[in-house]
C-alpha positions in Angstrom: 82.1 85.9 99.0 80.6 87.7 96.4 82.6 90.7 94.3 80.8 93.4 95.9 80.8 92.4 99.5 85.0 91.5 98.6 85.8 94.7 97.1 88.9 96.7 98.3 87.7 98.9 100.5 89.5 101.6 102.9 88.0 103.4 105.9 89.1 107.2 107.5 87.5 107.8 111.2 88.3 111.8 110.0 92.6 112.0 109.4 92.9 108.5 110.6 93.1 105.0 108.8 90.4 102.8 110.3 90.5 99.7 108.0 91.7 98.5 104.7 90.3 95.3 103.5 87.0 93.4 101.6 84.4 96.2 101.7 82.2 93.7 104.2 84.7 93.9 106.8 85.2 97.4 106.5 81.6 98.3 106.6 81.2 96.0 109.6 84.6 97.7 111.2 82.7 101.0 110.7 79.2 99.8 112.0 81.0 99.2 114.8 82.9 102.2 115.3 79.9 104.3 114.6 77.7 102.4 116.9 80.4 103.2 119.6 81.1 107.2 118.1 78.0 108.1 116.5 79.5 111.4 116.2 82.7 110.9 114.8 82.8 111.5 110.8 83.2 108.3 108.5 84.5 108.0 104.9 84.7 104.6 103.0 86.4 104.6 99.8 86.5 102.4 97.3 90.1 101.1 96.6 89.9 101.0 92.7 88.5 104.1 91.9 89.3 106.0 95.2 85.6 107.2 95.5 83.7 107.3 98.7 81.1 104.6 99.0 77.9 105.5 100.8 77.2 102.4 103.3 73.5 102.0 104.8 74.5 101.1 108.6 70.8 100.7 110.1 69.9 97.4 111.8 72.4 94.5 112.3 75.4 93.5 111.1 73.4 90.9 109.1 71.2 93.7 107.8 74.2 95.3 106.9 76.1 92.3 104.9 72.3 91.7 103.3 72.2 95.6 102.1 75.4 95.5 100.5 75.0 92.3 99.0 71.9 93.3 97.2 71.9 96.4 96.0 68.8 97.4 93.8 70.2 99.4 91.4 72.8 96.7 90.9 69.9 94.4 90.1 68.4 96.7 88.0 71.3 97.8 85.5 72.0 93.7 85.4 68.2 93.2 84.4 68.5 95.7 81.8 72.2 94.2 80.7 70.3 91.0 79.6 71.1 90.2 76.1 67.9 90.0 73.6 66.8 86.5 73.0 66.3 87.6 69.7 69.6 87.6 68.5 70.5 84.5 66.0 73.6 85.6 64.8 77.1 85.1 65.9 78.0 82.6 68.8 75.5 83.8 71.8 76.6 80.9 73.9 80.1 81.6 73.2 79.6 85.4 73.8 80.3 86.2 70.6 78.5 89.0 68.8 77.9 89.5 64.8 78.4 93.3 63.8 79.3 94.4 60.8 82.6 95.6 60.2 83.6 98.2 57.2 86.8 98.1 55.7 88.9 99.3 52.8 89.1 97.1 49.8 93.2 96.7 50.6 92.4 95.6 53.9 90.0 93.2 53.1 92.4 91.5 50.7 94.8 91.6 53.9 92.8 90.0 55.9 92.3 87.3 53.3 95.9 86.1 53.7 95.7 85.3 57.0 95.6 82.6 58.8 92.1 81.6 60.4 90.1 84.1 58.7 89.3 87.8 58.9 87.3 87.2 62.3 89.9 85.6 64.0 92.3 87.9 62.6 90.5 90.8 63.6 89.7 89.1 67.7 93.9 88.7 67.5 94.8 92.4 66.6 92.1 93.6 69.5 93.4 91.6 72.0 97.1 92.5 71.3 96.4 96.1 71.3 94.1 96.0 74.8 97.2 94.1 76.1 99.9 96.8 74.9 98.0 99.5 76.3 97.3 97.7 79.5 100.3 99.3 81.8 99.1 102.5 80.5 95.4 102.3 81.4 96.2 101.4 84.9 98.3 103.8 85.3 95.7 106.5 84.4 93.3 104.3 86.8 95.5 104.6 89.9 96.1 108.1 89.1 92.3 108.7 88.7 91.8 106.9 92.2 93.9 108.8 94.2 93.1 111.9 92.6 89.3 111.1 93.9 90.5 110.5 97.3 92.8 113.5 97.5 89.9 115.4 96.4 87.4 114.1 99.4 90.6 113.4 102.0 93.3 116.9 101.2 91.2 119.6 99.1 91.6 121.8 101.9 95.5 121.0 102.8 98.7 122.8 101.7 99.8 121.5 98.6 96.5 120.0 97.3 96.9 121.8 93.7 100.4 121.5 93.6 100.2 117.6 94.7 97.8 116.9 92.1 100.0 118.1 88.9 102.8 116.3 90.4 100.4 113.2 90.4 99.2 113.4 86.9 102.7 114.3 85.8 103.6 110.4 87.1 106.1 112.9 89.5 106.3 110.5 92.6 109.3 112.0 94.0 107.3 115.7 93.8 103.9 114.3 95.0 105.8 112.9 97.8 107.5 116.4 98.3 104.2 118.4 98.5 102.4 115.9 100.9 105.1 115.7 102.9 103.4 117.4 105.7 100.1 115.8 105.4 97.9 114.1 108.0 100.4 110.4 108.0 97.5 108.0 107.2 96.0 110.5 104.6 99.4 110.5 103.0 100.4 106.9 102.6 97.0 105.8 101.2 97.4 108.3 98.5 100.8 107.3 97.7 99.4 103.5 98.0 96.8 104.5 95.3 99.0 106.4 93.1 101.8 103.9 93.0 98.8 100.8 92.6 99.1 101.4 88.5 103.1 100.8 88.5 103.3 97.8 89.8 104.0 99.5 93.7 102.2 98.3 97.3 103.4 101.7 98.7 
């Protein structure tokens, strides 16, 4: 399965919780439910970023699967991705790129003492510091992601404002307090989302 069609996806039929799962079986799980309420309102979000995701439902279930497994303007920002051929330095095959890196006589001499070389020297002290803010930056992420779906799901309930700077204030106990009284599937994906950067399932 492809990582688009497997993405995390969640579905609301309005208040309720349709379906969480790959975003193929969601779309399919709402296909169906539209085809059978074409009335009834439809939001799909996407798990990571708690966005809604605008599905094209037209046609079959194939034609559906098909769609969402080609987008075009996925194909297009991968065309224009393409690295030049051009490029002779560095290790291309190794995805390694040659930039030019400017540096304080002191450092420099640093560098020089250790081990490996000022290249891999430099790769080691990037990946340590992507690694130590890791926690951090998915913390941000999930509180990002349920801020989005708050945003589409609760603007309009009691508490929205206050439910927010309890969010971003990594206040679980007073997020919980202030959506307390919240539609119950609307609630526990939010506090799903929120609690997806520390580690939590719910």
């Amino acid at each position: 399965m492809s990582e688009i069609l497997s993405k995390p996806s969640t579905a609301f039929e309005g208040q309720r919780l349709l379906l969480c799962g790959p975003l193929v079986e969601v779309a399919l799980a709402v296909k169906t439910a539209v085809d059978k309420s074409p009335s009834s309102p439809f939001l799909v979000f996407d798990d990571a970023t708690g966005r809604v995701i605008d599905l094209d439902l037209r046609g079959t279930k194939a034609d559906v699967i098909d769609r969402l497994a080609r987008p075009p303007a996925a194909r297009e920002t991968a065309h224009r991705a393409q690295p030049s051929k051009a490029r002779g330095r560095g290790r291309p095959r190794l995805g390694v790129v040659s930039r030019e890196v400017t540096l304080l006589p002191r450092q420099w001499e640093w560098l020089a003492t250790q081990s490996g070389g000022a290249s891999a020297v430099l790769r080691r002290l990037v990946d340590e510091a992507r690694r130590s803010g890791m926690p951090q930056r998915q913390r941000r992420a999930a509180q990002e992601a349920a801020y989005q779906f708050m945003l589409a799901m609760a603007g309009d309930l009691p508490g929205y404002e206050e439910a927010t700077r309890a969010l971003f204030a990594d206040d679980r106990p007073g997020l919980e307090r202030r959506i307390a009284d919240w539609p119950q599937d609307i609630r526990a994906h939010a506090l799903r989302l929120a609690a997806a950067g520390q580690g939590q399932t719910t």
